[in-house]
C-alpha positions as CSV (number, residue, x, y, z in Angstrom):
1,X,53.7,21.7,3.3
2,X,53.8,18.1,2.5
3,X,51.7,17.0,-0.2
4,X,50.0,13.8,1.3
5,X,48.7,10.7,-1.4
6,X,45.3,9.3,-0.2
7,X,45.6,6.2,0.8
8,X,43.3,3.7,-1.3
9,X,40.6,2.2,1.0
10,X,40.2,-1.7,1.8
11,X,37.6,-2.8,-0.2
12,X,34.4,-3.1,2.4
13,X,32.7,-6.5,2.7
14,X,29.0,-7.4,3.0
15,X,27.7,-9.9,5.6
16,X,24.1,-11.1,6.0
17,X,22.7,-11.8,9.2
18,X,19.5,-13.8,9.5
19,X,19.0,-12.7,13.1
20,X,18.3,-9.4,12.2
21,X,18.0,-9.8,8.5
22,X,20.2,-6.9,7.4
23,X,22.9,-6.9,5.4
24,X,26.4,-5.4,7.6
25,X,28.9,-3.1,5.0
26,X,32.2,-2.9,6.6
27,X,33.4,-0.1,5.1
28,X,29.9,1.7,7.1
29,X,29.5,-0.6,10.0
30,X,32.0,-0.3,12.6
31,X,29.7,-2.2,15.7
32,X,30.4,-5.7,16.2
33,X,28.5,-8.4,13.7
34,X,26.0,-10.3,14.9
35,X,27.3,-14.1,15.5
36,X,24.9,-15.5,12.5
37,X,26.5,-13.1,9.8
38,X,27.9,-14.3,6.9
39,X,29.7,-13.2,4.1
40,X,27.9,-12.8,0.8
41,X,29.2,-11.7,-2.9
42,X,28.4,-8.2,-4.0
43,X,26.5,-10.0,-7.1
44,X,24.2,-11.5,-4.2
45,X,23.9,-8.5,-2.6
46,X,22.8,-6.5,-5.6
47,X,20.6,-9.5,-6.8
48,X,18.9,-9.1,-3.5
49,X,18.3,-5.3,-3.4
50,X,17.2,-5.8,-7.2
51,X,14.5,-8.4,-5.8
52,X,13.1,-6.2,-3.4
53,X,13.1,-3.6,-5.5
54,X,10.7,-5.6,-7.9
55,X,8.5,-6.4,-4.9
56,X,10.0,-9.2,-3.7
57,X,11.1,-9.3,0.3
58,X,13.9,-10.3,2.1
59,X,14.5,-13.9,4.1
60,X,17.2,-16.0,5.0
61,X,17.5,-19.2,3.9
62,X,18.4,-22.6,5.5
63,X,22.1,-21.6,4.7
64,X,21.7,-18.4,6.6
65,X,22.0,-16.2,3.4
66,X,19.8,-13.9,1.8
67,X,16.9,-14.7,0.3
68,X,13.9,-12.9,-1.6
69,X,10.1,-14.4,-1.1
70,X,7.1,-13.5,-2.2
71,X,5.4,-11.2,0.1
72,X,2.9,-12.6,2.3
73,X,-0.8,-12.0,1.6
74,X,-2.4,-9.1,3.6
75,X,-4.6,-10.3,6.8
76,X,-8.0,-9.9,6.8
77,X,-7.7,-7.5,9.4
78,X,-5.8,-5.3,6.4
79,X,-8.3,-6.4,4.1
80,X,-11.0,-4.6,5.8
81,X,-9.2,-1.8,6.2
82,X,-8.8,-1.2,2.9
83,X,-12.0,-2.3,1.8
84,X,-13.5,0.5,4.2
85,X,-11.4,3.0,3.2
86,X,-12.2,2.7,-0.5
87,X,-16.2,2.3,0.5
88,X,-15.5,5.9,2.5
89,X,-13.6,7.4,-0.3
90,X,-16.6,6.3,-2.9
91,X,-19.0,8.2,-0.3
92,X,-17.4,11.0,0.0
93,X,-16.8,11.2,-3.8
94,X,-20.6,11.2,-4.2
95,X,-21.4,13.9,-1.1
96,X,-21.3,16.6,-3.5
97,X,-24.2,15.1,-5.2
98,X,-26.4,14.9,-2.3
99,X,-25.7,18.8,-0.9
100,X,-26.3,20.1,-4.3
101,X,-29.9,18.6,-4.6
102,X,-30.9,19.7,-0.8
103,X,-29.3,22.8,-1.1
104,X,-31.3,23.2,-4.7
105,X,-34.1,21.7,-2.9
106,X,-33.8,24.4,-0.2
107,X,-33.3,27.3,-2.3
108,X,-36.5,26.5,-3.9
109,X,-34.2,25.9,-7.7
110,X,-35.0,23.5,-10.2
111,X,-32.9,20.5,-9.1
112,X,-30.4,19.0,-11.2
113,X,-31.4,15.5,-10.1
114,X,-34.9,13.8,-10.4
115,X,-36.4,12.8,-7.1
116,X,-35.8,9.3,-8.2
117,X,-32.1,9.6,-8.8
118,X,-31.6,11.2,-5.6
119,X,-32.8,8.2,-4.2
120,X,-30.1,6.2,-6.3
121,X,-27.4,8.2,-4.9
122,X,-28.8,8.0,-1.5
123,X,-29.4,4.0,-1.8
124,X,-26.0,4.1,-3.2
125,X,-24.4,5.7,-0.7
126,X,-26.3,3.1,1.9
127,X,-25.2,0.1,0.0
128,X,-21.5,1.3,0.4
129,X,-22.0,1.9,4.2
130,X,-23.3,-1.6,4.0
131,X,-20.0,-3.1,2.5
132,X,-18.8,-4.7,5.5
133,X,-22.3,-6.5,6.6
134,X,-21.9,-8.6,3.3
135,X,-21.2,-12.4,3.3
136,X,-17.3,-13.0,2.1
137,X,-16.6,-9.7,3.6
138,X,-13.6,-8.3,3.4
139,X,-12.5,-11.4,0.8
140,X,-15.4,-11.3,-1.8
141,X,-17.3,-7.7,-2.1
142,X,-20.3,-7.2,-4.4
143,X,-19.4,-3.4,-4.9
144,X,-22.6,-1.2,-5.7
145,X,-22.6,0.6,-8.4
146,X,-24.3,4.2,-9.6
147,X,-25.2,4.6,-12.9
148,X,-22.1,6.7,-14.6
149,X,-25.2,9.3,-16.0
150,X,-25.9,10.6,-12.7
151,X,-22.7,11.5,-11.7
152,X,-22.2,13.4,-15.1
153,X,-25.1,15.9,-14.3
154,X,-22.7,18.8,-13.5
155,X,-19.8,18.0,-11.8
């Protein structure tokens, strides 16, 4: 039995390809590099994966090296999306509301909620549905609002 002394490995190197915009460790990448790749400091490299972490996203710059950017602002498209899934989420965070008083309603029970703040929660609900038909929409949204009191009758 020969005792065998590991061999110390070469240190890896990072390139930076703005092609792809990936970043190419040596010591993990065995494939070819892409012809734009060049080789950056392991402070740059670290100062970049610190910038993203913070928010921040990756580019290349005119040099071809890493760079962190702002992000870009969402589309309107995204926007929207959001905006209608928080209007649905506020909806269905009220739905409780409305089957309680038809189901007290039903039952023939005193109902928890005055005829006239049923309506509230009902217009409520139909101003949130109406979200998107405002002007400025999905940029600028006059959010209704329900009077905090009604949704504190029994949750």
């Amino acid at each position: 039995m020969t005792d065998q002394i590991p061999q110390p490995m070469a240190p890896s190197e990072i390139y930076f390809a703005a092609s792809t915009g990936a970043f190419y460790d040596t010591s993990l990448w065995t494939g070819e590099l892409p012809v734009d790749a060049v080789l950056i400091e392991r402070e740059a490299y670290d100062a970049q994966l610190a910038a993203e972490a913070s928010g921040l996203h990756r580019s290349a710059a005119e040099d071809g090296r890493p760079a962190a950017v702002e992000p870009p602002p969402p589309s309107t498209e995204a926007l929207a999306a959001q905006a209608r899934l928080l209007r649905d989420r506020e909806i269905d965070g009220i739905q409780w509301l409305v089957e309680r008083h038809r189901g007290e309603q039903a039952l023939g029970l005193t109902r928890t909620l005055t005829d006239e703040d049923f309506l509230l929660v009902l217009r409520y609900a139909q101003d949130l549905r109406d979200v998107p038909e405002q002007d400025g929409f999905p940029e600028v949204i006059d959010w209704p609002q329900l009077p905090p009191e009604i949704l504190a009758t029994g949750a």
